[in-house]
C-alpha positions in Angstrom: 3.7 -17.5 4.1 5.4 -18.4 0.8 7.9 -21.2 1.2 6.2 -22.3 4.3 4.3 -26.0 3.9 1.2 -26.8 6.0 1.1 -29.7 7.3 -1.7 -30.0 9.7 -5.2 -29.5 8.4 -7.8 -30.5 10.5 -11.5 -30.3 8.9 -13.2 -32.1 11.0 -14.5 -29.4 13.4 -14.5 -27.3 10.4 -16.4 -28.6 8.1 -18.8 -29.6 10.9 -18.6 -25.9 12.4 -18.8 -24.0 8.7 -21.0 -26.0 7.3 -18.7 -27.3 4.4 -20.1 -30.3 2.1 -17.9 -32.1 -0.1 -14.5 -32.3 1.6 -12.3 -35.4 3.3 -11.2 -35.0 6.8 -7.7 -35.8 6.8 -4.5 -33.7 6.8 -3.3 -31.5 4.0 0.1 -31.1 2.4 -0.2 -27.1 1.3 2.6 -24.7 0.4 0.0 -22.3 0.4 0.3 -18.9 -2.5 3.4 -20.6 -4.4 1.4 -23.8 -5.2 0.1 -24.3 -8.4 -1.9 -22.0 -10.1 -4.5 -24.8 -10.2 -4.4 -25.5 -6.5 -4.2 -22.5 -4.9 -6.7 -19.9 -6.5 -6.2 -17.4 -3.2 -3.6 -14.3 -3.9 -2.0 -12.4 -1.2 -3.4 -8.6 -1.4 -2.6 -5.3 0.4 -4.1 -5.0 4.2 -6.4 -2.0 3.2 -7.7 -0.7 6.9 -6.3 2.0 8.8 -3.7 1.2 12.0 -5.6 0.7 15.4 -4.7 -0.9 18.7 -3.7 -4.3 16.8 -1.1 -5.4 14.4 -2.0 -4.9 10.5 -3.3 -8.4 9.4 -2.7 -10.4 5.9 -5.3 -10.7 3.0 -6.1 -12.8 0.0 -8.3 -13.0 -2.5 -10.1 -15.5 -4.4 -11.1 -13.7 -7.9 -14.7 -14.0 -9.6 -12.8 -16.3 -12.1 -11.9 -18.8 -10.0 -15.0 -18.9 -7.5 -17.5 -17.3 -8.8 -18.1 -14.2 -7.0 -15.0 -12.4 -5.5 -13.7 -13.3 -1.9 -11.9 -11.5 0.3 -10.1 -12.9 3.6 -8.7 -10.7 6.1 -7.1 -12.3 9.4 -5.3 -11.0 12.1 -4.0 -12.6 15.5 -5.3 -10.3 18.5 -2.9 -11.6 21.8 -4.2 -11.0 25.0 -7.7 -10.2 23.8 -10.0 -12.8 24.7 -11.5 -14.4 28.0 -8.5 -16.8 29.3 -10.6 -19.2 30.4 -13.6 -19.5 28.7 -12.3 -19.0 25.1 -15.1 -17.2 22.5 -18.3 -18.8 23.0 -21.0 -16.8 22.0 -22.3 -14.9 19.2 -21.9 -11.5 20.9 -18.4 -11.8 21.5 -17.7 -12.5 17.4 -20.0 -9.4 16.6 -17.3 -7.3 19.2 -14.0 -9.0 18.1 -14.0 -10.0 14.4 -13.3 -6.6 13.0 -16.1 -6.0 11.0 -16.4 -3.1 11.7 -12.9 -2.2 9.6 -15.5 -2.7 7.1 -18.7 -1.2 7.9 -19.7 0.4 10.9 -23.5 -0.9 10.5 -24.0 -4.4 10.3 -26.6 -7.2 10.9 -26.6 -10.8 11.7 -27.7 -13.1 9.6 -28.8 -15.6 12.1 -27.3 -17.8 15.0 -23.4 -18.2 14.4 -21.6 -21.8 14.5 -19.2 -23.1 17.0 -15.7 -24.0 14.3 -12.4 -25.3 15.1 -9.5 -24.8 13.2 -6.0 -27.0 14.2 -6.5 -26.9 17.4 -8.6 -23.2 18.0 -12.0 -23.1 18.8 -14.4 -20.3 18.2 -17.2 -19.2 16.2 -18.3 -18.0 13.1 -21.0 -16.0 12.0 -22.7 -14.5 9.1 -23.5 -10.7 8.2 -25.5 -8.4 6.1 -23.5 -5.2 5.7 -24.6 -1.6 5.0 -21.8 0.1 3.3 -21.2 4.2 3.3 -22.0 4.4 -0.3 -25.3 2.7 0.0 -24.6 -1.0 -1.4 -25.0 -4.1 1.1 -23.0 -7.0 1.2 -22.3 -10.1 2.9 -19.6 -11.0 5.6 -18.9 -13.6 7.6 -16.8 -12.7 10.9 -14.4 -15.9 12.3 -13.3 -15.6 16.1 -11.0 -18.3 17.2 -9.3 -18.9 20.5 -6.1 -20.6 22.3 -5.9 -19.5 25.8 -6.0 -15.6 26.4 -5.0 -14.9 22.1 -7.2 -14.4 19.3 -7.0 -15.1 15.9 -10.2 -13.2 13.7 -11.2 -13.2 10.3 -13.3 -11.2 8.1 -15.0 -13.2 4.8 -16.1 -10.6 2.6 -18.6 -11.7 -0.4 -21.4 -14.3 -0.8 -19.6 -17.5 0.1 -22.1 -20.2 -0.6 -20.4 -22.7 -3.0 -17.1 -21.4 -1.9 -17.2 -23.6 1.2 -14.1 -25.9 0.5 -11.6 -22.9 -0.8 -12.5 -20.6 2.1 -11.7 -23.2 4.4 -8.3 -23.8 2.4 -7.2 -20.2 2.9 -8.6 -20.0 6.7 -6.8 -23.4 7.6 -3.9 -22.3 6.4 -3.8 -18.9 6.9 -4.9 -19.5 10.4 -1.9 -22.0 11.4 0.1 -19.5 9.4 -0.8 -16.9 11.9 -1.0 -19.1 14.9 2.8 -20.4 14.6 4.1 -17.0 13.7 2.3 -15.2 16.0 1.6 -16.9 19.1 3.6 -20.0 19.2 7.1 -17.6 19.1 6.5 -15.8 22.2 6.6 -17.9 25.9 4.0 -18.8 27.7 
């Protein structure tokens, strides 16, 4: 996505849907990894999970230094995998589609998920308690947004709590990334 500027970045439904505090609604002006150092603390990493039935996503990563703990986003689009007319609208369907399991095979929700929007997707979010092979737990939030019969998914892996207003950064603008690359080139 380097070079690319995003334009549109609509927090409304997701501050509302993720719970973010401390953020303006309004649109953004982002040229996403090759802004500043300062502004953009997110760096584009390797996809790390083995091929299956969908495309290899993109990653990024937030270092300790910059939000406190470690973040790692993975998203992928998923076209022609969700329900056409209803769109994702319950918790079940983000526990089945929002490749957590890439990550760990056993894990638990952490509670009722969120309805979010994101430009103009709608979905839910929802967070997890993870059992890794080695014996460690960890948190992850799995992100399931919708436009017509295409999905776009996410994976948040680390304790996001103060993180709020940079994982919405990279998710808004990773998110349209995908959306006009992915689904906005092909007809309809």
């Amino acid at each position: 996505m380097a070079g690319i500027a995003i334009r549109t970045l609509l927090l409304g439904a997701l501050l509302a849907g993720i719970g973010l505090v401390a953020l303006t609604a309004g649109v953004a002006d982002r040229s996403g990894p090759t802004a500043s150092a300062d502004a953009w603390p997110w760096q584009s990493i390797a996809w790390r999970f083995p091929r299956d039935a969908w495309p290899a996503g993109r990653s990024y990563r937030c270092p300790a230094a910059r939000c406190g703990v470690q973040l790692d986003v993975h998203i992928r689009p998923k076209v022609g995998f969700c329900n056409c007319t209803t769109g994702v609208t319950d918790d079940e369907e983000v526990d089945r589609v929002s490749d957590l399991d890439l990550i760990s095979a056993q894990f638990t929700p952490q509670g009722a998920g969120v309805a979010v929007g994101i430009a103009h997707l709608k979905g839910r979010a929802r967070d997890y308690r993870l059992q890794r092979a080695d014996g460690t737990v960890s948190h992850a939030r799995g992100v399931a947004l919708s436009r017509g019969c295409d999905l776009i998914v996410a994976v948040v892996e680390g304790s996001i709590g103060a993180n709020e207003p940079a994982l919405s950064d990279v998710l808004a603008t990773a998110v349209t990334g995908w959306v006009r690359d992915s689904l906005d080139g092909r007809s309809r």
